[in-house]
C-alpha positions in Angstrom: 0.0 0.0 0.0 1.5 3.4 -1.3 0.7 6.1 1.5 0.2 9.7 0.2 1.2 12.6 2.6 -2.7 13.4 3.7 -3.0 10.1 4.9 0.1 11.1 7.6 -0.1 14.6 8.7 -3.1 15.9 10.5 -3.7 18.7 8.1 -7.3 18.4 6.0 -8.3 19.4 2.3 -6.5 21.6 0.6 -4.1 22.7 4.1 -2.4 18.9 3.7 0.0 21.2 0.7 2.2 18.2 -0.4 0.4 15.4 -3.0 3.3 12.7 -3.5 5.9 11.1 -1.9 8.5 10.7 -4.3 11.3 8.4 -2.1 11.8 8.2 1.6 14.1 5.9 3.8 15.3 6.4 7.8 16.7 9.1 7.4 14.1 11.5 5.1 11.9 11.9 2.7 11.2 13.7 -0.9 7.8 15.0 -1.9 6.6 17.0 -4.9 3.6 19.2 -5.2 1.5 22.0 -7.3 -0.5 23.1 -4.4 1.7 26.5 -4.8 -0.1 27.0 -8.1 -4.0 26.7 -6.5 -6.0 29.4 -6.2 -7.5 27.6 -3.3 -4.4 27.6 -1.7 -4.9 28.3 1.9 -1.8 30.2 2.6 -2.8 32.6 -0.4 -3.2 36.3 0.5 -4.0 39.0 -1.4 -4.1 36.9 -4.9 -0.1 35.6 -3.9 1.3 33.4 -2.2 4.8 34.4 0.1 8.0 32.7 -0.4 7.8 32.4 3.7 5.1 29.4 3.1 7.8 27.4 2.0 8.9 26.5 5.7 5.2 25.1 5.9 6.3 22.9 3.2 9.3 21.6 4.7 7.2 21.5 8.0 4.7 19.2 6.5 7.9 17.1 4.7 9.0 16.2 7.9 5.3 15.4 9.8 5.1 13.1 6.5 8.4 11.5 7.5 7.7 11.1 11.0 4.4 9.3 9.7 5.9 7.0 7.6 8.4 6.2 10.7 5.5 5.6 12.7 3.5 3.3 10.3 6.5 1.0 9.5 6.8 0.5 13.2 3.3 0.1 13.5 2.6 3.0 16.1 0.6 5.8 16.5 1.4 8.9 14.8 2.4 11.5 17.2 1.7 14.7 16.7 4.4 17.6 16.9 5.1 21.1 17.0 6.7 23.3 15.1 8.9 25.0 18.1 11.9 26.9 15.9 13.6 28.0 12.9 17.1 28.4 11.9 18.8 29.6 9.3 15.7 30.2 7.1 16.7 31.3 3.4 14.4 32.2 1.0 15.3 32.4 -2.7 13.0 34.2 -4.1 9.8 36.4 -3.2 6.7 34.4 -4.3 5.7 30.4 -4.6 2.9 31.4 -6.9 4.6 32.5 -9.7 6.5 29.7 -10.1 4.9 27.3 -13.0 7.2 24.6 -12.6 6.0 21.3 -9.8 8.0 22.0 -6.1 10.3 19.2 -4.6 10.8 19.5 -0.7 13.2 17.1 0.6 13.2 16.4 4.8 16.4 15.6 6.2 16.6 14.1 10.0 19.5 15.3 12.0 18.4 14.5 15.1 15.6 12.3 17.0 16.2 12.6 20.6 13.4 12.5 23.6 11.0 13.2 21.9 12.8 16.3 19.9 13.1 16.2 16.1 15.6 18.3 14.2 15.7 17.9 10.3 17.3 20.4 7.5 14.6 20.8 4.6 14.9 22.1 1.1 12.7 23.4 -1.4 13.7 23.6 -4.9 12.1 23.5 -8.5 14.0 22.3 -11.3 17.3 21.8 -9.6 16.9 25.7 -8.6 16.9 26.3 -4.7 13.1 28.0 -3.0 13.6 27.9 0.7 16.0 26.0 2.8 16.8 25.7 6.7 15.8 23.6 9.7 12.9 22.9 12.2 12.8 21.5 15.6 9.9 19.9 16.3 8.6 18.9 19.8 6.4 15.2 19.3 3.5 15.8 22.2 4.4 14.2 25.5 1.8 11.2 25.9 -1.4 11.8 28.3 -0.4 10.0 31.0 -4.0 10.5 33.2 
């Protein structure tokens, strides 16, 4: 069974921004995605879409590698939070006027205590978007 990223991340309709996983393994994942190109985009704002969404791209690459984790093990996914940024770099000024399909690739560089740190990467056509990393904090378990 081939899992597609809304059936891992907690995001619904047209918020769940990534539509294929292209390769994943251990250590990260690739998707690919037009959702940058929909009107019905819900990041949009004022008829554009920011070059800044693309951290909620790599965001979502790495809840979709944390899913796929999860299922191969057979758990639960957990759900996390975004809790920082670092060294953010944005390549250009809008996602909307590119006309070409987005790659994000998730790297993990650290799973520790329930504390994720991966490096992400958004590019089109071999040419660099966005690129930097997010921590994540998974949510402690209810334990009442």
């Amino acid at each position: 069974m081939q899992l597609v990223p809304h059936q891992l991340i907690p995001h619904a309709a047209d918020m769940c921004l990534l539509e294929q996983v292209v390769s994943w393994d251990e250590k990260g994942v690739v998707c690919a995605m037009q959702s940058h190109q929909s009107l019905k985009n819900p990041l949009r704002s004022n008829d554009q879409l920011s070059a800044i969404h693309a951290i909620e791209y790599g965001a979502q690459a790495v809840a979709v590698h944390s899913g796929l984790l999860a299922h191969e093990k057979g758990e639960v996914i957990k759900l996390g939070y975004l809790a920082a940024l670092r060294q953010i770099q944005l390549h250009c000024s809008r996602l909307d006027k590119i006309a070409s399909i987005l790659t994000v690739e998730a790297t993990q560089l650290l799973s520790d205590a329930g504390n994720l740190m991966y490096s992400f990467a958004v590019t089109t056509e071999g040419r660099p978007i966005a690129d930097g990393r997010v921590i994540i904090m998974i949510q402690p378990e209810d334990t009442t």
